[in-house]
C-alpha positions as CSV (number, residue, x, y, z in Angstrom):
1,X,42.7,108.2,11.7
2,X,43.9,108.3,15.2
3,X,45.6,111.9,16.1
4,X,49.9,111.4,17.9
5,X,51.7,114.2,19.3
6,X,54.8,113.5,20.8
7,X,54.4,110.1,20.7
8,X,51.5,110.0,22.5
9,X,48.3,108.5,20.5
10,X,45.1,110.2,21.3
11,X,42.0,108.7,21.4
12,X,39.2,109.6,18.4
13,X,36.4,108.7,20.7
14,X,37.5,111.3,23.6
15,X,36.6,115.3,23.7
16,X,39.6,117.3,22.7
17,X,40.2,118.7,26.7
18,X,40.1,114.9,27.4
19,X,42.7,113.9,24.9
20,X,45.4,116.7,25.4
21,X,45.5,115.9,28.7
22,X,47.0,112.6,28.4
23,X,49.9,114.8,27.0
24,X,52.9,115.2,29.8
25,X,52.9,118.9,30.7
26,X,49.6,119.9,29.7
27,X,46.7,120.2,32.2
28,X,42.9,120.5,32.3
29,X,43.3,124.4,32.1
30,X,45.9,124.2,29.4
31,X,44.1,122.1,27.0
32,X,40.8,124.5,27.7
33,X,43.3,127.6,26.8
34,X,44.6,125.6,23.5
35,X,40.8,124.7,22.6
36,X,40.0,128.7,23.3
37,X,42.9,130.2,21.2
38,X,42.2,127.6,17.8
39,X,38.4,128.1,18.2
40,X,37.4,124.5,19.4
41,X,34.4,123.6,21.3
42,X,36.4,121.6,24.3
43,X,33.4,119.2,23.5
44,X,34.6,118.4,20.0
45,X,35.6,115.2,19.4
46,X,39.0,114.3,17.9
47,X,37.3,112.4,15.1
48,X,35.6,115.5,13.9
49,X,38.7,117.4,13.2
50,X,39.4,118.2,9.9
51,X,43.1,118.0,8.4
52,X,43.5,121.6,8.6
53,X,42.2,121.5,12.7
54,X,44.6,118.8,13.5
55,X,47.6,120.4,11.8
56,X,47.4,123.6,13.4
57,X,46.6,121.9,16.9
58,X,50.0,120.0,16.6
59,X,52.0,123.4,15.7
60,X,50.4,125.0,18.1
61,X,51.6,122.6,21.0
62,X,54.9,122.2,19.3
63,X,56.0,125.8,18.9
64,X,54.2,127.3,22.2
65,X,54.2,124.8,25.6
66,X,57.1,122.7,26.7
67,X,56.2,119.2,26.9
68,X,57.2,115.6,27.1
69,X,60.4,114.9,27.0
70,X,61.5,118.8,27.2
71,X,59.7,119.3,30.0
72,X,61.5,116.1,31.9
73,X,64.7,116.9,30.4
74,X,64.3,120.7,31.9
75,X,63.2,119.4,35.2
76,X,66.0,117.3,35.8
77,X,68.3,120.3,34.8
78,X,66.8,122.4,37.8
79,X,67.2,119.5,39.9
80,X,70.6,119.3,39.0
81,X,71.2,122.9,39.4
82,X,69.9,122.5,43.2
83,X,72.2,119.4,43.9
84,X,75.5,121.3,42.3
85,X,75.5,124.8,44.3
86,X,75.2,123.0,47.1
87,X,72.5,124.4,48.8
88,X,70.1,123.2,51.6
89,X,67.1,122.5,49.3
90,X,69.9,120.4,47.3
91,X,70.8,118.6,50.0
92,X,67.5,117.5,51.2
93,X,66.4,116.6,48.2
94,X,69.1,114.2,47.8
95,X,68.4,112.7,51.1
96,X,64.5,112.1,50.3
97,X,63.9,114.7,52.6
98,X,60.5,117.4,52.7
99,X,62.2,120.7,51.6
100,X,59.9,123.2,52.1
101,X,60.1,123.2,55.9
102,X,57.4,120.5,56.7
103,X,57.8,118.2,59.5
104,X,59.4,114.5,59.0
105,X,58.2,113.3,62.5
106,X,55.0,111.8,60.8
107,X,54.7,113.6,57.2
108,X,57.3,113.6,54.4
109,X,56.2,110.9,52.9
110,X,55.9,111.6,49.6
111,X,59.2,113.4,49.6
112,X,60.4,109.7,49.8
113,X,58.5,108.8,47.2
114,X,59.6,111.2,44.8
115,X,63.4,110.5,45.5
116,X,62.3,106.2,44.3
C-alpha cells in the first residue's frame, strides 16, 4: 500500500528522505529533520513502515510544516502584499524585473522567468 500526503503519492520503493521530498515545501534537510524527530533511519524504505510509522509521519507533517497548497496560497499573499503598498520591490516584481539590486544589462533572467 502506497503512502499520499497532500495528494501527493509516494513511492514504496524509494528511502523515506527520497520520498518526502517530492512533497512541495519540504527539502532534503527537512525530510532528514522529520526522519530524526520520529526515529527513522532516512534509509528506511516506505514499504517497511508499519501502520502506526505512517500515521504519525502524516500528523507530523500535517500539524508542524506548511506545505502544498498553504505554502503557495501564503506565497502569493506576500506577493500581493508587496504589489499593494506600493513599494519599489512591488513594482519591479511586477515588471519581471531582478529586485534585489542585480544588473539587467546581461543578468535578470530568471526574474523574467519567474514573472511567466
Amino acid at each position: 500500500m502506497s503512502l499520499v500526503i497532500f495528494g501527493k503519492t509516494l513511492s514504496n520503493k524509494k528511502k523515506i528522505k527520497f520520498a518526502l521530498k517530492r512533497i512541495y515545501g519540504i527539502s532534503e534537510y527537512r525530510a532528514n529533520q522529520i526522519c530524526r524527530t520520529l526515529g527513522f533511519a532516512p534509509e528506511l524504505l516506505i514499504t517497511d513502515l508499519t501502520r502506526s510509522q505512517r500515521i504519525n509521519l502524516v500528523t507530523r507533517i500535517k500539524n508542524e510544516y506548511i506545505v502544498e497548497s498553504n505554502l503557495i496560497e501564503m506565497q502569493k499573499l506576500d506577493l500581493d502584499t508587496y504589489y499593494t503598498n506600493g513599494s519599489l520591490r512591488g513594482t519591479r516584481l511586477r515588471l519581471g524585473l531582478p529586485v534585489r539590486g542585480q544588473r539587467t544589462h546581461s543578468n535578470g533572467k530568471s526574474a523574467r522567468r519567474r514573472k511567466k
